[in-house]
MIDREN-824647 format. One record per residue (C-alpha): x, y, z; residue number from 1. Coordinates in pm, 1 decimal, decimal comma. Each point is the difference from the previous one (the first is absolute). Layout:
BEGIN
<torkol px="X" py="Y" pz="Z" num="NUM"/>
...
This chain:
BEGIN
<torkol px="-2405,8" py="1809,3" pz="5205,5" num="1"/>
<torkol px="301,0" py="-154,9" pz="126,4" num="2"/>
<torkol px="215,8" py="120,0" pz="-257,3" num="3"/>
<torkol px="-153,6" py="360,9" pz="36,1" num="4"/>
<torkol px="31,3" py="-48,1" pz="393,1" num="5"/>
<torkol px="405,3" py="-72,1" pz="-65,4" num="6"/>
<torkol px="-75,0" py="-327,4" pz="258,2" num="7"/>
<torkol px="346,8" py="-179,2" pz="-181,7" num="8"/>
<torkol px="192,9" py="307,1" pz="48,1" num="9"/>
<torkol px="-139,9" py="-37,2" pz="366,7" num="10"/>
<torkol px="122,2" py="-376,9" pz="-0,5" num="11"/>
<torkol px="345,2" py="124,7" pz="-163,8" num="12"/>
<torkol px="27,2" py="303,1" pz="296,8" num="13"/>
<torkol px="-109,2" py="-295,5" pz="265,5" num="14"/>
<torkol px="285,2" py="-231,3" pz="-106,5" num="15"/>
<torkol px="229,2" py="323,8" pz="25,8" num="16"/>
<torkol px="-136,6" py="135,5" pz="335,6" num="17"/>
<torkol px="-85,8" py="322,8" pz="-156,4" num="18"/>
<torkol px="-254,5" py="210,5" pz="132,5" num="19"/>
<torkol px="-93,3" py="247,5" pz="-332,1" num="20"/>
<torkol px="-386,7" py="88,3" pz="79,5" num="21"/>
<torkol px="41,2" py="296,0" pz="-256,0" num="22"/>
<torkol px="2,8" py="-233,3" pz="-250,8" num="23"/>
<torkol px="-322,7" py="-172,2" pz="55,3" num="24"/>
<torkol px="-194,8" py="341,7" pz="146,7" num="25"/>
<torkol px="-194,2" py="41,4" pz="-326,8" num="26"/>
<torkol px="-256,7" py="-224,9" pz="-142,3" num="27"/>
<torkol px="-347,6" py="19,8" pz="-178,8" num="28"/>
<torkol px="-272,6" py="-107,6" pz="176,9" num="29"/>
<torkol px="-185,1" py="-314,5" pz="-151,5" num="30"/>
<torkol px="-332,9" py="116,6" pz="-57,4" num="31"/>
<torkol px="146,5" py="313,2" pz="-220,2" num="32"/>
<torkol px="114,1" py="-327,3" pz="-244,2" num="33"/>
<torkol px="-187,1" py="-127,8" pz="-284,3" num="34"/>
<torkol px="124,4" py="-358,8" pz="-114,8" num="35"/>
<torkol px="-84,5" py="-84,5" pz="-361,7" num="36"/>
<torkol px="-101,9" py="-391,2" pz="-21,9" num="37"/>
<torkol px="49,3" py="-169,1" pz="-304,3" num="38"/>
<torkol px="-205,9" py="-292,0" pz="-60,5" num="39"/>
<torkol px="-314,0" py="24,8" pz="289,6" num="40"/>
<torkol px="-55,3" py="-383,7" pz="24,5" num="41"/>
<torkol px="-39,1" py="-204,6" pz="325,6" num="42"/>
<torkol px="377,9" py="126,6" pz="106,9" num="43"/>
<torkol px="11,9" py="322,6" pz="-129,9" num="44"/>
<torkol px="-412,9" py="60,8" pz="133,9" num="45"/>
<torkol px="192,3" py="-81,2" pz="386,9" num="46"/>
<torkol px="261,2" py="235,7" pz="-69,4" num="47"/>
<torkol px="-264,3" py="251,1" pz="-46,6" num="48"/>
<torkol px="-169,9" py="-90,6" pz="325,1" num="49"/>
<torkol px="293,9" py="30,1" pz="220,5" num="50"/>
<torkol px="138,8" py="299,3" pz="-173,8" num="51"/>
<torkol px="-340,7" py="171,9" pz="32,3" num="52"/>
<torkol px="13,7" py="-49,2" pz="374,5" num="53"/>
<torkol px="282,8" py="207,2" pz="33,2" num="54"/>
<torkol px="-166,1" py="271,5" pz="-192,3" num="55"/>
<torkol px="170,0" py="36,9" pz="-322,3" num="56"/>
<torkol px="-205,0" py="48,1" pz="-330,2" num="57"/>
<torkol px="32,4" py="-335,7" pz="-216,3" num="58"/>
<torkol px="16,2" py="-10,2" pz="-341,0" num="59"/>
<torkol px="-74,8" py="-321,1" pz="-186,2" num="60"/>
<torkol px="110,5" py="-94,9" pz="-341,9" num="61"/>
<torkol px="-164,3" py="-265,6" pz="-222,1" num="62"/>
<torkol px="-14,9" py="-165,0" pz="-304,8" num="63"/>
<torkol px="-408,3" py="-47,3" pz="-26,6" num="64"/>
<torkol px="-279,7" py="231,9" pz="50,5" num="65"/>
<torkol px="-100,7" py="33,4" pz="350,7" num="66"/>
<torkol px="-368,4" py="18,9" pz="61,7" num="67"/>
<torkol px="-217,5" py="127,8" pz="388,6" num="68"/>
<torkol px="-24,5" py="-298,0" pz="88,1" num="69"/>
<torkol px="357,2" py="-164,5" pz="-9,2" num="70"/>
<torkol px="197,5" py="339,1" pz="78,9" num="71"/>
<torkol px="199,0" py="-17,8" pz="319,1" num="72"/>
<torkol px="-140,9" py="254,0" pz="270,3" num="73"/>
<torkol px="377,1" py="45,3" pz="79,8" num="74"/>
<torkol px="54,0" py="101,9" pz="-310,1" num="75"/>
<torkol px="-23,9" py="347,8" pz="-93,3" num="76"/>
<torkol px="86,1" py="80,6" pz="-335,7" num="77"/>
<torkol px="4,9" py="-305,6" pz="-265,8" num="78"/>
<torkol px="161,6" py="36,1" pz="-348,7" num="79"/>
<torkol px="87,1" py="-236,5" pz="-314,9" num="80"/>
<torkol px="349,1" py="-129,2" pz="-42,8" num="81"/>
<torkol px="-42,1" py="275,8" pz="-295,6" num="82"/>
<torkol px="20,1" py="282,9" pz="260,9" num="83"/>
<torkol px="319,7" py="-156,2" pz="195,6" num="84"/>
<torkol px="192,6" py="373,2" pz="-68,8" num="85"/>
<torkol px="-273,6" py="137,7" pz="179,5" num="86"/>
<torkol px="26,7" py="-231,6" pz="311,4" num="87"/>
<torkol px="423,1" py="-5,0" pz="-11,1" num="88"/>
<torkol px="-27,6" py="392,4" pz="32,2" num="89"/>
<torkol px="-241,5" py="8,7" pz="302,7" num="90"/>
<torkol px="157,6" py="-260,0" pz="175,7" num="91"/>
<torkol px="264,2" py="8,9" pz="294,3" num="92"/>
<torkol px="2,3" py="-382,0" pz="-30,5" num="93"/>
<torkol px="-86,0" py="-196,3" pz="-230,7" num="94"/>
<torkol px="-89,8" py="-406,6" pz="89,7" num="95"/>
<torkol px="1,1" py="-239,9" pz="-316,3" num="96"/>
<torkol px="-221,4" py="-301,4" pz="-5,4" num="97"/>
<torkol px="-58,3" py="-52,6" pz="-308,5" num="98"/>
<torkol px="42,1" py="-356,4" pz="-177,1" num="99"/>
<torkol px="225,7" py="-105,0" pz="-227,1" num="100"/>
<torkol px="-197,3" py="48,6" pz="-337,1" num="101"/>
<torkol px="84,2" py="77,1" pz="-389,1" num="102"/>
<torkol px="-181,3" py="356,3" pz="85,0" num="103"/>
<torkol px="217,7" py="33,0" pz="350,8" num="104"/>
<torkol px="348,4" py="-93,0" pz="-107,3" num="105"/>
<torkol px="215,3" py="271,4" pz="-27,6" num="106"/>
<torkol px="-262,1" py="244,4" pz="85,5" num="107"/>
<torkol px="210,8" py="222,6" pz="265,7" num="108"/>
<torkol px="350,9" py="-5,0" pz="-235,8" num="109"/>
<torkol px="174,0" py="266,2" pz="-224,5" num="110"/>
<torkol px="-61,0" py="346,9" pz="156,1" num="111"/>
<torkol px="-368,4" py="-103,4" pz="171,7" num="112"/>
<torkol px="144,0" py="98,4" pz="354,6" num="113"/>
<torkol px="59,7" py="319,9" pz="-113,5" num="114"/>
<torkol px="-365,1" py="49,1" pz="81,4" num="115"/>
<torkol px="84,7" py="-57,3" pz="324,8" num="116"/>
<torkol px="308,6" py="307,8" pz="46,5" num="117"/>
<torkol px="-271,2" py="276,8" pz="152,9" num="118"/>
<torkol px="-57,5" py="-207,2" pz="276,5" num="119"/>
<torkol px="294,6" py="-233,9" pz="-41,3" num="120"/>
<torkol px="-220,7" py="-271,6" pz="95,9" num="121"/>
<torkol px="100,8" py="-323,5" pz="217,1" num="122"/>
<torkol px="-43,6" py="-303,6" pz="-236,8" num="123"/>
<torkol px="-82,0" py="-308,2" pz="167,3" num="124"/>
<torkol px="-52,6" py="-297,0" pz="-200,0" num="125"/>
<torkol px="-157,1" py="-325,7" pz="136,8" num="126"/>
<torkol px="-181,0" py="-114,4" pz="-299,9" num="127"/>
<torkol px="229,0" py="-133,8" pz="-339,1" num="128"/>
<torkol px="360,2" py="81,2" pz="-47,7" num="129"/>
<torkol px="-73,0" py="59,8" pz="-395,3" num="130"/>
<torkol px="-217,6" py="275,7" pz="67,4" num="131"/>
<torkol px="322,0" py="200,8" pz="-44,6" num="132"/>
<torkol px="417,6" py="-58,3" pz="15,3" num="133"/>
<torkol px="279,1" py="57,2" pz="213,3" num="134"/>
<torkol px="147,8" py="190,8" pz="-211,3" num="135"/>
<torkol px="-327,8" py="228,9" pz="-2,1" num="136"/>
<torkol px="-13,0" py="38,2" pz="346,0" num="137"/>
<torkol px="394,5" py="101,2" pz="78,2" num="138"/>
<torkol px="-60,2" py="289,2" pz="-319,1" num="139"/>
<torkol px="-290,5" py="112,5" pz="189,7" num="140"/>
<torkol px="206,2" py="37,1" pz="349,8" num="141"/>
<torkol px="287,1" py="161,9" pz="-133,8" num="142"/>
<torkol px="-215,4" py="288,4" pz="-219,5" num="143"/>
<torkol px="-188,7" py="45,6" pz="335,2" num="144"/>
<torkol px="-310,0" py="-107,8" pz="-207,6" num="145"/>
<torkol px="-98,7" py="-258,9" pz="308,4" num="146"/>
<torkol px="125,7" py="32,5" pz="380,3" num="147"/>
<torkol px="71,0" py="-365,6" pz="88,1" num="148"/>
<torkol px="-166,4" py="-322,6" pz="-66,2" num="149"/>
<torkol px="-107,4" py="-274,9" pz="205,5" num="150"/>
<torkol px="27,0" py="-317,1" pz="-258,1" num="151"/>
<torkol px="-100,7" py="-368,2" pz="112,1" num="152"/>
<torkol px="-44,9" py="-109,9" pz="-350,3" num="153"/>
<torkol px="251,9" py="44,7" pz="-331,3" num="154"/>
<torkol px="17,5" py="-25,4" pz="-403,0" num="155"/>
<torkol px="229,1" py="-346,4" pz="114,0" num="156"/>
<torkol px="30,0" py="-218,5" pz="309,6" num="157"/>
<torkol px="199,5" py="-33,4" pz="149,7" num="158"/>
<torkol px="106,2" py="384,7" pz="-3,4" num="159"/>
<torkol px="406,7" py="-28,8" pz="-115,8" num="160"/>
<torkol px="252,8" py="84,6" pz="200,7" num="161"/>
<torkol px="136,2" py="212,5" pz="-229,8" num="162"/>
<torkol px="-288,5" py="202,1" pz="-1,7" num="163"/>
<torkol px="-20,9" py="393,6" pz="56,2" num="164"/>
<torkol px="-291,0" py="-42,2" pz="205,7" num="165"/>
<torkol px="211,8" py="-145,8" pz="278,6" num="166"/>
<torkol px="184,6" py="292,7" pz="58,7" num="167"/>
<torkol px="-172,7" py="338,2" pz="-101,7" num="168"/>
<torkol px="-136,2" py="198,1" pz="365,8" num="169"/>
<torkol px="-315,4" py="37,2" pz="-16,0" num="170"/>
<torkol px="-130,4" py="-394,3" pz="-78,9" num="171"/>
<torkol px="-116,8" py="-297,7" pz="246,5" num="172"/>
<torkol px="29,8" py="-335,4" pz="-154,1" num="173"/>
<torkol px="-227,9" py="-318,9" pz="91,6" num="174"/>
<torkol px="44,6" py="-291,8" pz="-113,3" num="175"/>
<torkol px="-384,5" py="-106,0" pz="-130,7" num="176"/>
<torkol px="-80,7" py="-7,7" pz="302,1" num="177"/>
<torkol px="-279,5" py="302,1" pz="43,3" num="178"/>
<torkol px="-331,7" py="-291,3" pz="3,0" num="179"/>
<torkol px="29,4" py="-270,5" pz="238,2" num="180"/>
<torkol px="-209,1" py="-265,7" pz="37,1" num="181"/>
<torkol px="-113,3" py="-185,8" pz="299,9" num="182"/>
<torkol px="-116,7" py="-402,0" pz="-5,5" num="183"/>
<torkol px="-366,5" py="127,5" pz="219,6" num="184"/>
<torkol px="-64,6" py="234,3" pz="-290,1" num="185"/>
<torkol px="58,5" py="-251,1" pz="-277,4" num="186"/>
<torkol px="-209,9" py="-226,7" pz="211,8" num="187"/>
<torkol px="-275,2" py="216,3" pz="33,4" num="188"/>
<torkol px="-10,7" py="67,2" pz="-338,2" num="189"/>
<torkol px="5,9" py="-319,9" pz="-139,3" num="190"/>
<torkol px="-238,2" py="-102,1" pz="242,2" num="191"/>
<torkol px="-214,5" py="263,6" pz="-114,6" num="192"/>
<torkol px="40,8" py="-18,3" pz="-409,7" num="193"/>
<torkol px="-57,2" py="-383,8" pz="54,9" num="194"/>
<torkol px="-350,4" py="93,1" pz="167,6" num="195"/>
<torkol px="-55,9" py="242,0" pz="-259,4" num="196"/>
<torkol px="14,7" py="-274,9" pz="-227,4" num="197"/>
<torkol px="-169,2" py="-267,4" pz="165,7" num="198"/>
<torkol px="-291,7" py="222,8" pz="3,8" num="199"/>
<torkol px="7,7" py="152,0" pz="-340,3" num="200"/>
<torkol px="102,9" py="333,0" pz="93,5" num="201"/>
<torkol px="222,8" py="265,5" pz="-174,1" num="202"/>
<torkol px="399,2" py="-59,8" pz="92,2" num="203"/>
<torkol px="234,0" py="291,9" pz="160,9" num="204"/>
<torkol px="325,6" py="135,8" pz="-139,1" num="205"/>
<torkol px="-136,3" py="-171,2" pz="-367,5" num="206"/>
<torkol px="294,1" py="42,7" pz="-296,4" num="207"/>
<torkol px="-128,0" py="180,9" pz="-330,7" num="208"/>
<torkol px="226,1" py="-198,5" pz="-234,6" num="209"/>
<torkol px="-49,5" py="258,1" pz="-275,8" num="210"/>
<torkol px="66,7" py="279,1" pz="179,6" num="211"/>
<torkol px="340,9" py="-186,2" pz="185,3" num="212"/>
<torkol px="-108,0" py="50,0" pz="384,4" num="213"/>
């Protein structure tokens, strides 16, 4: 919402002691949004819960069938990474989380962000960088297909200097930065899977090998 907000034109009038408040007069209000969440796993299930209490309508993309009884009640529309078109074109932003998988790779490159030109969608992507390109992304800026994008993760790290993505309006870069962890968490945790083993109970966060996350 930042980028929709203009809060680094803001920072750019601030270091130039301009006072412009035509500029910034207009905005959307946040529970008129929908975001469309690819992958709805532990991260992208917390997006929905904080996104829901600010009212928008959450849209959740996955690659498995989601059943009653492990649907997200902040969720209010799920769909198959089949039906991505549908979710692109509904979407005024749309937050990747998916993992780096054979099936995942390369899934939002070519002209997939076209999807996105009704609404010309935010893209913010904190999952994998290979999910798409940077090439992908500038194409979809400068045909208006997508109205900014708010990337912590890339197709190669580090991002080059010589990349476009640097310089085109409309982007905020992180460095990998978007999940931090803290050493009481870990602890906990640990703590906690270590009990679940002691006593011969299921683990947390477990890794399906076969399916790569």
């Amino acid at each position: 919402h930042m980028l929709v907000r203009k809060f680094i034109c803001m920072s750019h009038d601030q270091k130039d002691r301009k006072w412009n408040p035509r500029l910034f007069i207009k905005c959307r209000r946040v529970n008129d949004l929908t975001i469309g969440i690819l992958g709805v796993g532990d991260a992208g299930r917390e997006v929905a819960r904080v996104c829901k209490s600010f009212g928008m309508t959450v849209w959740g993309v996955t690659k498995s069938h989601v059943t009653s009884e492990s649907a997200s009640p902040y969720v209010d529309q799920y769909r198959h990474l089949d039906d991505l078109s549908e979710v692109l074109a509904v979407s005024d932003y749309v937050c990747n989380i998916l993992p780096s998988t054979p099936e995942t790779r390369g899934i939002l490159c070519g002209d997939v962000f076209k999807h996105c030109s009704n609404k010309k969608s935010v893209f913010v992507n904190i999952g994998r960088g290979d999910v798409t390109s940077d090439q992908c992304i500038v194409k979809a800026i400068r045909n208006g297909w997508l109205g900014g994008a708010i990337l912590d993760v890339f197709e190669s790290e580090p991002l080059s200097t010589d990349s476009e993505l640097w310089k085109i309006p409309g982007v905020s870069i992180s460095p990998h930065v978007a999940g931090c962890s803290h050493g009481d968490e870990v602890a906990n945790i640990f703590v906690d899977q270590m009990e679940r083993y002691v006593y011969g109970q299921p683990f947390l966060y477990v890794i399906d090998w076969k399916k790569g996350y």
